[in-house]
VODO-319018 format. One line per 5 residues: number of its first residue (from 1); their letters; for each residue x, y, z of N, C-alpha, C, O. Coordinates in Angstrom, 2 decimals. Example, Ala and Ser with C-alpha at 12.3 -4.5 7.8 and 13.67 -1.06 7.14 Angstrom:
// residues 2
1	as	13.19,-5.69,7.80,12.30,-4.50,7.80,13.20,-3.30,7.80,14.24,-3.32,8.46 | 12.85,-2.25,7.08,13.67,-1.06,7.14,12.90,0.03,7.87,13.41,1.14,8.04 .
This chain:
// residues 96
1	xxxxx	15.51,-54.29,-15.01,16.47,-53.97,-13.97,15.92,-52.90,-13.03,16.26,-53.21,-11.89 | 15.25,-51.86,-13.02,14.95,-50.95,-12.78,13.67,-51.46,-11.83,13.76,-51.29,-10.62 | 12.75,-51.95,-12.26,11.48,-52.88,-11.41,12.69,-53.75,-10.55,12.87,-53.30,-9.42 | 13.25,-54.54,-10.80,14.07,-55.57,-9.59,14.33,-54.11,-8.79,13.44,-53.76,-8.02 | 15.45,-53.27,-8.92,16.06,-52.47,-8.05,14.46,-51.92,-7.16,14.54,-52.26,-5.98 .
6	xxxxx	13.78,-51.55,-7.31,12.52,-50.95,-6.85,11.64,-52.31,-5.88,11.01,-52.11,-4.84 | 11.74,-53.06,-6.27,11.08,-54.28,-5.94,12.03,-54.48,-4.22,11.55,-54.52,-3.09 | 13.19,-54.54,-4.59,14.17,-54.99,-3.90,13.87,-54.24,-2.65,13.52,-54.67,-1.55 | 14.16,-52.50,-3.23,13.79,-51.62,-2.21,12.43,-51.91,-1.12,12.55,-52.15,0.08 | 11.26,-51.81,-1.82,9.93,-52.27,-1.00,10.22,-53.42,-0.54,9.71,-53.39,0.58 .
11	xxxxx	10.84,-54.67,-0.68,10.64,-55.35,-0.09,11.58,-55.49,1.46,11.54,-56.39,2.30 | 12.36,-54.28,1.43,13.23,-54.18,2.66,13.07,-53.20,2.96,13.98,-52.45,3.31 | 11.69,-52.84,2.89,11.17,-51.47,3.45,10.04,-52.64,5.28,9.72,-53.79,5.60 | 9.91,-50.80,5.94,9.44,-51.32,6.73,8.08,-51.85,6.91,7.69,-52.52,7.86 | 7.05,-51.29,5.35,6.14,-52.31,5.43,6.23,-52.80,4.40,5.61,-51.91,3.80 .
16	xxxxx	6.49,-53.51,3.62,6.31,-54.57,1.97,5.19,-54.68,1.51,4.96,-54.55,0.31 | 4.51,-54.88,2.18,3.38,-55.67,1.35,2.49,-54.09,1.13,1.62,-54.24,0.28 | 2.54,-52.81,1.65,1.89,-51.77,1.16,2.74,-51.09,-0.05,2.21,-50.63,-1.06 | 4.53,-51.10,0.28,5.05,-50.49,-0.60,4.78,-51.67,-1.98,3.92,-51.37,-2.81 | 5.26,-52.50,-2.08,5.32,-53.30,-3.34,3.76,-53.05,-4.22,3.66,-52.97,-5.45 .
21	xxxxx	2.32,-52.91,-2.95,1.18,-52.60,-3.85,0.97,-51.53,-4.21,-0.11,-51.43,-4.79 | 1.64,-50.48,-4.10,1.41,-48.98,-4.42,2.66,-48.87,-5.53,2.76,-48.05,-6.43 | 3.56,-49.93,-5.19,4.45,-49.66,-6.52,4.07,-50.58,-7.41,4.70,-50.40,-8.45 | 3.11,-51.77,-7.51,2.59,-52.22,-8.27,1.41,-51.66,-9.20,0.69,-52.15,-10.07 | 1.52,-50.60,-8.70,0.31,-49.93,-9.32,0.79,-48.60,-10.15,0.17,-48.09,-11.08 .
26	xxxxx	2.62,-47.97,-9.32,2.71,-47.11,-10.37,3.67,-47.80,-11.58,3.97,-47.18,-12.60 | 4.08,-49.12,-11.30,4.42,-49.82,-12.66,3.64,-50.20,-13.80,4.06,-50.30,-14.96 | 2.37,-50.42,-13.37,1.36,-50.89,-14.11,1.46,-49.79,-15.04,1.28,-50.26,-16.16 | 1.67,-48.39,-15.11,1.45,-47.27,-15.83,2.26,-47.38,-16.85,1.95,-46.73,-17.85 | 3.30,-48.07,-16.90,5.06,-48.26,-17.72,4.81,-49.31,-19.03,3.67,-49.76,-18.92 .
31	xxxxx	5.30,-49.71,-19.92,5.63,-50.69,-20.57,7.33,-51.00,-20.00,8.20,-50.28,-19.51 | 7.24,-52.42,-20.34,8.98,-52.61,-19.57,9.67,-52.66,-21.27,9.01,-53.23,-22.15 | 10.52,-52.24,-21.49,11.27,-52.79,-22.66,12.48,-53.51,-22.29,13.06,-53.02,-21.32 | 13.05,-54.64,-22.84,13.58,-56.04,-23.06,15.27,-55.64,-23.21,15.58,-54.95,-24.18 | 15.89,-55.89,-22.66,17.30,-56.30,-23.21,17.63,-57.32,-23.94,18.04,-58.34,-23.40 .
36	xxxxx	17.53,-57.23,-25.00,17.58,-57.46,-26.44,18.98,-57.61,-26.95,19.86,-57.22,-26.18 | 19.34,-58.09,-28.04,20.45,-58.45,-28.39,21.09,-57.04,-28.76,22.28,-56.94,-28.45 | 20.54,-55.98,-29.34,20.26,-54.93,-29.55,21.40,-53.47,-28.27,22.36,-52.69,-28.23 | 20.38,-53.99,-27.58,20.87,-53.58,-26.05,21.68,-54.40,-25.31,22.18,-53.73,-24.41 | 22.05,-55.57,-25.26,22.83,-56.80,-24.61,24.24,-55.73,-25.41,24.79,-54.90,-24.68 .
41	xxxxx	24.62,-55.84,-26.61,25.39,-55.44,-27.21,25.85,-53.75,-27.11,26.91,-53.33,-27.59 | 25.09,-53.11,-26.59,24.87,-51.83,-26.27,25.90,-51.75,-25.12,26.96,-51.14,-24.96 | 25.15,-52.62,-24.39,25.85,-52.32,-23.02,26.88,-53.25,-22.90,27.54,-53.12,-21.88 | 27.19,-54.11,-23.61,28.69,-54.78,-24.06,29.76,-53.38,-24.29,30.67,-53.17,-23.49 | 29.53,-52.52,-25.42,30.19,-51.66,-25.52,30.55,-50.22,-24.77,31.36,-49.34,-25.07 .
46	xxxxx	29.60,-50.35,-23.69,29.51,-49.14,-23.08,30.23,-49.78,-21.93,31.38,-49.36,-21.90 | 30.01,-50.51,-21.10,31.47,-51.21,-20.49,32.44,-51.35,-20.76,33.25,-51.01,-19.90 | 33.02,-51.95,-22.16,34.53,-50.98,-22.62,34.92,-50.11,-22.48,35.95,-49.67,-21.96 | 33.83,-49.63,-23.12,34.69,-48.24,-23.23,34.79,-46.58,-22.05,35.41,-45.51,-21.98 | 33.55,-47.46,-21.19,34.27,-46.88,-19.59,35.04,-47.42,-18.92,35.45,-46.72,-17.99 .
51	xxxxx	35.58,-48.72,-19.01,36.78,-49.71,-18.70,38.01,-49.02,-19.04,38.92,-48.74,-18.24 | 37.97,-48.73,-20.39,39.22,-48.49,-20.71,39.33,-47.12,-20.43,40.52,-46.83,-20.52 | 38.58,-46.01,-20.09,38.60,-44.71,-19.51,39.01,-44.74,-18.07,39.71,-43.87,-17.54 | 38.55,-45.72,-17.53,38.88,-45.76,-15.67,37.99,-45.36,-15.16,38.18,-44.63,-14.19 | 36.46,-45.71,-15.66,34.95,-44.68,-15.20,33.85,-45.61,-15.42,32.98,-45.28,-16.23 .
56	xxxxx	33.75,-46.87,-14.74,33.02,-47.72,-14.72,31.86,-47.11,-14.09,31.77,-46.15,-13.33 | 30.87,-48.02,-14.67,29.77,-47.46,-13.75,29.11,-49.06,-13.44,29.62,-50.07,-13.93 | 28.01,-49.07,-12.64,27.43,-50.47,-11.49,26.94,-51.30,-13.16,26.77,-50.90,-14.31 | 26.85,-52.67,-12.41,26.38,-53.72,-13.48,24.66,-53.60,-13.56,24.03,-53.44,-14.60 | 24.45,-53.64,-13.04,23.04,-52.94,-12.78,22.47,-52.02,-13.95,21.54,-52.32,-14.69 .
61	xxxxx	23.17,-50.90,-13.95,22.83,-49.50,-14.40,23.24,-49.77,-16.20,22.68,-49.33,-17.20 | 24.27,-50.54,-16.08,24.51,-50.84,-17.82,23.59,-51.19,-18.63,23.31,-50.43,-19.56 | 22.83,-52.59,-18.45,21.75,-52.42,-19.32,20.11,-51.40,-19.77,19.40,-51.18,-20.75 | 20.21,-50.98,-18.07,19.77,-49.70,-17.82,19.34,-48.63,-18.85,18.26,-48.13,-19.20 | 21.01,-48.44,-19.28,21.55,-47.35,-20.21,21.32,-47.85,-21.17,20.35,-47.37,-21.75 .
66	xxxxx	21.90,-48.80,-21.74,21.76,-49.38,-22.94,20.50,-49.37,-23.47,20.10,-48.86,-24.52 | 19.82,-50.09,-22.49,17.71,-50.05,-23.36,17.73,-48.79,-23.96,17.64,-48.48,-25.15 | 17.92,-47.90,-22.63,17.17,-46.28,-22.71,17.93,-45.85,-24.55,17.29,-45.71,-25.58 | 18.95,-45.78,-24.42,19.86,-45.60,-25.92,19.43,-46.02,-27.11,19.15,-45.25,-28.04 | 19.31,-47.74,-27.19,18.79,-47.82,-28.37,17.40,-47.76,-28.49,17.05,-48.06,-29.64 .
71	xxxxx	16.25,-47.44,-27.57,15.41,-46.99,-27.69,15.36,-45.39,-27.99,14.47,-44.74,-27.45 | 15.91,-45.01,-28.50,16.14,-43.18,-28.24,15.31,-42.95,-27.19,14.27,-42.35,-27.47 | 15.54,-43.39,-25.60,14.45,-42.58,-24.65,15.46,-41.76,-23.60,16.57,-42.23,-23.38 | 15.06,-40.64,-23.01,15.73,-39.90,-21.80,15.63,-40.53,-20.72,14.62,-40.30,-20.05 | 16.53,-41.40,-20.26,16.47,-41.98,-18.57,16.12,-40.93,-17.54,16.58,-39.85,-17.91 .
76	xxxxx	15.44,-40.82,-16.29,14.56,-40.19,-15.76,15.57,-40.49,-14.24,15.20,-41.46,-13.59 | 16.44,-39.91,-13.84,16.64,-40.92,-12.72,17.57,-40.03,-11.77,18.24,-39.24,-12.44 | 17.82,-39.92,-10.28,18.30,-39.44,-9.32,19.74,-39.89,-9.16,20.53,-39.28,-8.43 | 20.10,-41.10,-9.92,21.44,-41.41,-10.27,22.64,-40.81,-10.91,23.71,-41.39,-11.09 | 22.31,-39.44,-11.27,22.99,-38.77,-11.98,24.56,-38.96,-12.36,25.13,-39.13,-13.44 .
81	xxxxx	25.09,-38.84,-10.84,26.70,-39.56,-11.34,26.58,-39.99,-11.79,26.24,-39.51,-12.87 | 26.66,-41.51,-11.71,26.98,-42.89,-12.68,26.12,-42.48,-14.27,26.49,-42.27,-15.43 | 25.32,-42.51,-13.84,24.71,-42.80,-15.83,25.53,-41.52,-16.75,26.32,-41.82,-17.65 | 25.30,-40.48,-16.50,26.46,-38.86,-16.92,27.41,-39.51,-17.32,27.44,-39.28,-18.53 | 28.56,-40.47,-16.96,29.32,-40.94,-17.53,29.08,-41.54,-18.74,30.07,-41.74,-19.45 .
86	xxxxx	27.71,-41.96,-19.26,27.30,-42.43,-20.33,27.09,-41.35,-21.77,25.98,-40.91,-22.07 | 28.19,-41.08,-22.46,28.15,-39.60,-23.32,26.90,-39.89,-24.21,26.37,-38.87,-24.64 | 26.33,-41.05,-24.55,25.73,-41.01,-25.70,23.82,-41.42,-25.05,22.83,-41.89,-25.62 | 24.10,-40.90,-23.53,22.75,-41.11,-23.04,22.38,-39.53,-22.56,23.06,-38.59,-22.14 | 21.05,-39.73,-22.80,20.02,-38.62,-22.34,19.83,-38.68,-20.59,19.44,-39.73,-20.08 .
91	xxxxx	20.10,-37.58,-19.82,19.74,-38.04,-18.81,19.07,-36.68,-17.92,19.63,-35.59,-17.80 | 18.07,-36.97,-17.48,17.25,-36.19,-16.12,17.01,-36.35,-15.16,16.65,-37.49,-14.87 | 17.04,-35.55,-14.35,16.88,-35.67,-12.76,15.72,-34.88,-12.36,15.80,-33.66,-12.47 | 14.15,-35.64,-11.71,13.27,-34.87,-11.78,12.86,-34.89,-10.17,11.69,-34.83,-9.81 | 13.94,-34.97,-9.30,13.68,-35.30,-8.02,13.40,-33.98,-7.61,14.37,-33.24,-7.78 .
96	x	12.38,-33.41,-7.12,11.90,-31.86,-6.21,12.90,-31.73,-5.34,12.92,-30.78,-4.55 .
């Protein structure tokens, strides 16, 4: 999800074909991890139960959260609102 959202961006940038190769190159640095039944189910429940709070956050960002969780990893991200609503996620903002 995170490569699509980024992808998306460069490609409706004003040049594409430089942004997508310079971001092809700082993805290459990443392993992607899988939404998994694991995480499918993760983020099944983490949509409830901001549903039933009144504190949804984007469809997008759910499985997002979910990987990062059952992977025990700290999401890294400038999104701060939305994911913060997630109590049982790690979250940083490393924007200068």
């Amino acid at each position: 999800m995170v490569k699509f959202e980024l992808f998306y961006g460069a490609m409706r940038s004003g040049n594409p074909l430089k942004h997508l190769s310079r971001q092809q190159e700082f993805l290459d640095l990443f392993v992607s991890l899988p939404l998994d039944d694991l995480a499918a189910k993760k983020a099944g429940k983490i949509r409830s139960n901001l549903a039933a709070l009144g504190t949804p956050i984007g469809p997008d960002d759910l499985p997002i959260a979910a990987i990062a969780i059952v992977n025990n990893l700290t999401l890294v991200t400038h999104n701060t609102r939305e994911f913060e609503r997630v109590s049982e996620l790690r979250v940083e903002d490393w924007q200068v």
